[in-house]
N, C-alpha and C positions, 0 to 999 in steps of 0.2 A: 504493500500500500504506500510508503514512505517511497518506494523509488519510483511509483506512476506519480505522486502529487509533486514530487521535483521536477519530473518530468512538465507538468502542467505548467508550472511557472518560470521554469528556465528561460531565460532571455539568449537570443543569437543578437549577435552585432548588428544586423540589419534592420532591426525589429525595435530597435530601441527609441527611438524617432516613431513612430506609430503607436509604441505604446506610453508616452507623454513622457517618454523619460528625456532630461534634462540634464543632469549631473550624473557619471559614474564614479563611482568610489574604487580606485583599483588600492588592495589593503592587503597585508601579511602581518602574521602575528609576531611582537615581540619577543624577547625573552620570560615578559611576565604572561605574555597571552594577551596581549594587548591589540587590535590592530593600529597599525601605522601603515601610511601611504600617500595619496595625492589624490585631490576631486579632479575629474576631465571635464568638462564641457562635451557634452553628447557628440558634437560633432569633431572633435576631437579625438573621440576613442578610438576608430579603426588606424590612427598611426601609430597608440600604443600597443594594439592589439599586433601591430606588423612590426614593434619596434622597442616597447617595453618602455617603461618611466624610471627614471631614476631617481631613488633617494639615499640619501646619508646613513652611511655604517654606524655612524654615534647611534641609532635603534637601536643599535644591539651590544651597546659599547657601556651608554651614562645609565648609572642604577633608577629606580624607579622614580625619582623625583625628578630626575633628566639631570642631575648633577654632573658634572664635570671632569668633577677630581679627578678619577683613574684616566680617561683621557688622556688631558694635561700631563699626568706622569707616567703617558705610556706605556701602561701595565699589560695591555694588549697588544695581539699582533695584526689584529683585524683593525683598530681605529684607533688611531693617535695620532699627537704631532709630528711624532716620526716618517709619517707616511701622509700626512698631509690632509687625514678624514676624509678620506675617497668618497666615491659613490657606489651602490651597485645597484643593478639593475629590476624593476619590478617585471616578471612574465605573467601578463594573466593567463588563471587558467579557465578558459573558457566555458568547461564544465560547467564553474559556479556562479556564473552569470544569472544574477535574478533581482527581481526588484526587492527595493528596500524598503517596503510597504508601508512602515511605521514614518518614512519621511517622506513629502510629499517631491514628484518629478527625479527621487532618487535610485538608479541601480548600483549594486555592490557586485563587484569580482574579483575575489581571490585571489593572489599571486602567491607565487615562487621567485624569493630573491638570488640573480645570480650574479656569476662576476661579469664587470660591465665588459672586459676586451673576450672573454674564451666563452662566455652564456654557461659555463658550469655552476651546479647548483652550489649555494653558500651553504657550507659546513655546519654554519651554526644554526642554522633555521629553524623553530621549530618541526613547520609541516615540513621540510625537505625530510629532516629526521625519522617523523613519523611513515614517510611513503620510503624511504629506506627499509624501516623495517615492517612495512606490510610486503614489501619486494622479496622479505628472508623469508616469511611465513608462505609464501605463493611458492616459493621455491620448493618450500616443503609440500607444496598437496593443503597447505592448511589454507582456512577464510574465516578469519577472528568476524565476530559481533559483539557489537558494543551500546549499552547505552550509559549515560550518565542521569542521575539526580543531582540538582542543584537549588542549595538553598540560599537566603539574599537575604537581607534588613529591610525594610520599609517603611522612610521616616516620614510625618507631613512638616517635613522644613525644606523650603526652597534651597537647591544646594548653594547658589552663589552666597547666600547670607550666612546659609550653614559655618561656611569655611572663611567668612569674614569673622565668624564670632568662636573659632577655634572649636566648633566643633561641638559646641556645649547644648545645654540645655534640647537635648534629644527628644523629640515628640515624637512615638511610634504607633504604627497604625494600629494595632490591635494593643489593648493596655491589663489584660488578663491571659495565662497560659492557653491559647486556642488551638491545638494542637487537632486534627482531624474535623472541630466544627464548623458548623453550617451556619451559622447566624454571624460569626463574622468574616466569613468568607462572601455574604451577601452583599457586605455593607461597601466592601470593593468590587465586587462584581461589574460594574460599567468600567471601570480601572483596567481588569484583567480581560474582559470580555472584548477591549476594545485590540490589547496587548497580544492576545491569542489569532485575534482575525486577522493584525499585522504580520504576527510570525506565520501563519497558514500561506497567507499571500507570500510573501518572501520564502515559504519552502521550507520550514523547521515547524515541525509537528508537534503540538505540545501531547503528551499523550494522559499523562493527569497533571493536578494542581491541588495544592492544599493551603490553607494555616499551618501552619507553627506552632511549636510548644512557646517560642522566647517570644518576647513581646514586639510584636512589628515583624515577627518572621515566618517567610512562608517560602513553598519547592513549587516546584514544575520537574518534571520530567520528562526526558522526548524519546519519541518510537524507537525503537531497534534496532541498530543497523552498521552500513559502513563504520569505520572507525575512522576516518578522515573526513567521511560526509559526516561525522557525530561530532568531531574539534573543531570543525569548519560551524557547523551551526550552534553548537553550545559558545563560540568567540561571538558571534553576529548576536544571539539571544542575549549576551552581556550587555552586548552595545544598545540592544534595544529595548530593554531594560531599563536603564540607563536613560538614554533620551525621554521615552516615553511616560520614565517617572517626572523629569526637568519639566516636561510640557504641562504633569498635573501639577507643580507646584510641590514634588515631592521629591526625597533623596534615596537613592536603592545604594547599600554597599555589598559586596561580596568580599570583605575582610572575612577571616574565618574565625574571629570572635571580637564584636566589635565592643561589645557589652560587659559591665562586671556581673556575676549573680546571673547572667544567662548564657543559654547552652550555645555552642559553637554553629557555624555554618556548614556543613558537608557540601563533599561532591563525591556521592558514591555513585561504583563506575559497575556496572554489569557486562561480563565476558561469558563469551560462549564460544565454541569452534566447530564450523564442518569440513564434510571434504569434499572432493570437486565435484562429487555428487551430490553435494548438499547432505550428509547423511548427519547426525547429531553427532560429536565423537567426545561427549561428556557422560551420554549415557550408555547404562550396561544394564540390558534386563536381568543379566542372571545373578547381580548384585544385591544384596538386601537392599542399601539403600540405594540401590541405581546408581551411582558412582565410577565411572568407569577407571582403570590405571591410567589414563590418561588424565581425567581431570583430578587424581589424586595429585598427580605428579604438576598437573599445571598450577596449581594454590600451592603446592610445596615451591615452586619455582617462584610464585610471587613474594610469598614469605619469607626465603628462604634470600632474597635480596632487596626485600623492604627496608633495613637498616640504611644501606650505599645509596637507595634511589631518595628517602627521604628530602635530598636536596630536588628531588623536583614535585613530591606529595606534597612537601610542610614548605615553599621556597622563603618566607618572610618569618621575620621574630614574633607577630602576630598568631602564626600557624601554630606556636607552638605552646599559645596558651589556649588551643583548643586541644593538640595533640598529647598534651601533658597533664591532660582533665581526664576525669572518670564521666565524661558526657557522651556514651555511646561513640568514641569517636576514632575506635579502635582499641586494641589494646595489644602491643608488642605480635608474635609469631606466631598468630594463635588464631585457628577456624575452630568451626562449626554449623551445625545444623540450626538455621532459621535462628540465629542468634546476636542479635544486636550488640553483643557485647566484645564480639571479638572479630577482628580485624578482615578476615572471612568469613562469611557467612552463606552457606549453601541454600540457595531457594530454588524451586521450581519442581513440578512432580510428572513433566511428559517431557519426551525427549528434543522437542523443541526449545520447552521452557525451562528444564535443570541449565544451573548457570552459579557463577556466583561472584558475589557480588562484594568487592575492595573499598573497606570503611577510611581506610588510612587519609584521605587528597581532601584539604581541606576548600572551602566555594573559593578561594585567593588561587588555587593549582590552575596551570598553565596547561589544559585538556593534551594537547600535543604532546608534552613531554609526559602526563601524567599516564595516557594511553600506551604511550611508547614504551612507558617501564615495565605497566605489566603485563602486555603483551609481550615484550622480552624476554621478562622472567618467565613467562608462562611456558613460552615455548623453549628456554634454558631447561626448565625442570622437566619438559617432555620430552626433551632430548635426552638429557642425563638418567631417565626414571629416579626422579627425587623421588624419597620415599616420604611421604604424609604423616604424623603424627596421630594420635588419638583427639578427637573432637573435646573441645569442650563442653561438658555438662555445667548449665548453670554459669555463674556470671564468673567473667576472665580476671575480672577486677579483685577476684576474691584470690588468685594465683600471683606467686610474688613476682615485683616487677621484670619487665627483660630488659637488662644494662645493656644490651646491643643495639639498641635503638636510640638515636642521637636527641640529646634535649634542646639543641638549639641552632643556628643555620653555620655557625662555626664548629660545633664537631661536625654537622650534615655534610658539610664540603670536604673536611676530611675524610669520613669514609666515603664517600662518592669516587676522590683522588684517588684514593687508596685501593679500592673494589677491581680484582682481577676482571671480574662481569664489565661493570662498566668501559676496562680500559681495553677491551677486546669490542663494545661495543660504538664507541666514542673514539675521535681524535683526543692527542696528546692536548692540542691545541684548546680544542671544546672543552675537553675538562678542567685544563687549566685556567680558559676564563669564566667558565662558571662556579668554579671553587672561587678566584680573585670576587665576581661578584657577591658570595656569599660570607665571605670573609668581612667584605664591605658594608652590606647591613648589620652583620653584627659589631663590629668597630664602631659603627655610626651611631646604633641604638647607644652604647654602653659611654660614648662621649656627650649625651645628651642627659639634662636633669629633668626627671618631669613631675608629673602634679605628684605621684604615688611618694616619689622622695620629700620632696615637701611634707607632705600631711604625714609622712611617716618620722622624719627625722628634724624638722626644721626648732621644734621647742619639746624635743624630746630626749635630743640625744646632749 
């Protein structure tokens, strides 16, 4: 169903002009998951489309604030003053051509950044990354499925004033635990009802939508599917998100715990595998619980290098005050059966639907790289026949901690650097500037004073 309604809405170059579109957005996601790119002027698009746009390496260079610094001191080999902050090249990819329904006379398309003299793809890209490694799993006879759950804050504060007044005095839409109900899921209803008809026109399917247990929070979830057509639309559902809050006069964050006293954001990711015949190759009728050794070994493969990847799960110091919670948001090396509380958790009961489903990537995870890990790992540990652990009965939280698991994005880059897996999966280069950048948000948090030292130390100590 998800791949006839893309079909519906895809836009051809020639067609853009007829169907009142105006501006195209050609866009690639950053390091954080961000897009970055350049608006065209409708009549302008078919020279990019024969000729690529170019922008600035610093995307992928200055940390989330667009800071500088490493730049400046040439930490990288991709963007500095050493080399003059090159450009490289935007390719759109055609494919994802479609209107951007939530804004009016706008289409969005995709790209792949390459280098601007050889058109080889950039190393560092997220999607290049991720179509690299759906390239290993086709090699193999496999065809991963993916979806994501992703949860957001929703404040009624206008963001420009929001972030003039540092962020304070937070009004959130729902102001009691709503977790699954109806009454105030009503009360946004034209909000979301309007939000949904955008993303449907633009080709991202919501498939449910709920409240929240935290106050102001609520999910959406989308169909099933490609795992690049899943990062592709899960990055644009940010964005529209986003907009679409600014236009009612309201603010959406996907920080992964923006709140004290309430529960984290998720972005749990659902994986499943067939083979060239489509056949399920998670399940085993002759299994008690239908588990096949393959998908033993594909959750040992995730777990079993969840520690190393956590620099692309948990990527911000934020992450890690949800990942270092006992709020369902994982818990170290540890699956089981329909169980919230640990880091895998096996749902599904026909061979379609067995699947399961990666608690660890908080709503801040960059879909790209967060996909990329564990379908990795997945297909590491079905290569190696990892062997699987016994399930967890009952809550994981009651099991003593796993010290293999990083508490903050400065050990996360260390064992990221460190991880055999990753350096067989990654350039030397890639890992080293994504270690330098994680290094950097933690340096930058720890040189900053904030309100918590204050009220904590300031006529105390």
């Amino acid at each position: 169903m998800a791949d006839a309604m893309i079909d519906d809405v895809r836009l051809a170059p020639d067609e853009l002009e007829a169907a009142g579109i105006r501006t195209v957005i050609v866009a690639t996601p950053d390091l954080q998951g961000r897009l970055v790119g350049r608006r065209i002027p409708v009549e302008g698009f078919g020279r990019v489309v024969a000729n690529g746009v170019d922008i600035c390496t610093c995307a992928w260079a200055w940390d989330i604030d667009q800071g500088l610094e490493l730049i400046d001191q040439n930490r990288f080999a991709l963007c500095g003053m050493h080399n003059g902050v090159p450009d490289v090249t935007l390719l759109p990819d055609l494919d994802t051509l479609r209107p951007a329904a939530w804004l009016e006379g706008v289409a969005i398309c995709l790209a792949d950044p390459v280098d601007v003299h050889t058109h080889e793809p950039m190393p560092l890209s997220p999607r290049v990354i991720l179509k690299q490694e759906l390239a290993r799993l086709r090699d193999l006879g496999l065809t991963p499925l993916a979806g994501t759950e992703l949860e957001f804050y929703l404040f009624r504060n206008d963001p420009r004033e929001l972030r003039r007044s540092g962020f304070r005095d937070l009004d959130p839409t729902t102001l009691t635990p709503s977790d699954f109900m109806i009454h105030e899921g009503n009360l946004y209803e034209p909000f979301f009802q309007r939000l949904r008809s955008d993303l449907r026109a633009s080709g991202i399917l919501v498939e449910a939508a709920q409240s929240e247990w935290g106050l102001g929070q609520w999910e959406m979830t989308f169909e099933y599917g490609d795992p690049l057509e899943m990062a592709d639309r899960h990055a644009l559902y940010k964005l529209a998100v986003r907009d679409t809050a600014a236009r009612a006069g309201m603010s959406a964050t996907f920080m992964a715990r923006p709140l004290n006293d309430q529960p984290g954001s998720s972005c749990h990711v659902h994986v499943s595998f067939v083979d060239d015949e489509g056949t399920a190759l998670f399940w085993d009728e002759s299994d008690p619980d239908h588990l096949s050794p393959r998908m033993r070994s594909a959750i040992a493969g995730a777990l079993e290098h969840a520690p190393a990847l956590m620099a692309w799960y948990a990527p911000t110091v934020n992450s890690y005050r949800r990942s270092n919670s006992t709020d369902v948001a994982g818990s170290g090396r540890t699956w089981g059966f329909d169980n919230r509380t640990t880091t895998v958790r096996v749902v599904g009961h026909s061979p379609q639907a067995l699947r399961f489903e990666f608690r660890l990537p908080g709503a801040d995870t960059n879909p790209y790289f967060a996909l990329t890990g564990i379908l990795a790992s997945a297909r590491d540990g079905m290569r190696t026949g990892a062997e699987l652990g016994d399930p967890v009965r009952g809550s994981a939280y009651d099991l003593p901690g796993d010290g293999a698991m990083p508490a903050d994005p400065r050990q996360a880059g260390a064992l990221f650097a460190d991880s055999a897996f990753v350096q067989e999966l990654l350039t030397p280069e890639l890992i080293s500037h994504q270690r330098i950048l994680l290094d950097h948000e933690w340096s930058t948090f720890m040189s900053r004073v904030t309100d918590w030292d204050l009220h904590r130390y300031f006529d105390r100590i």
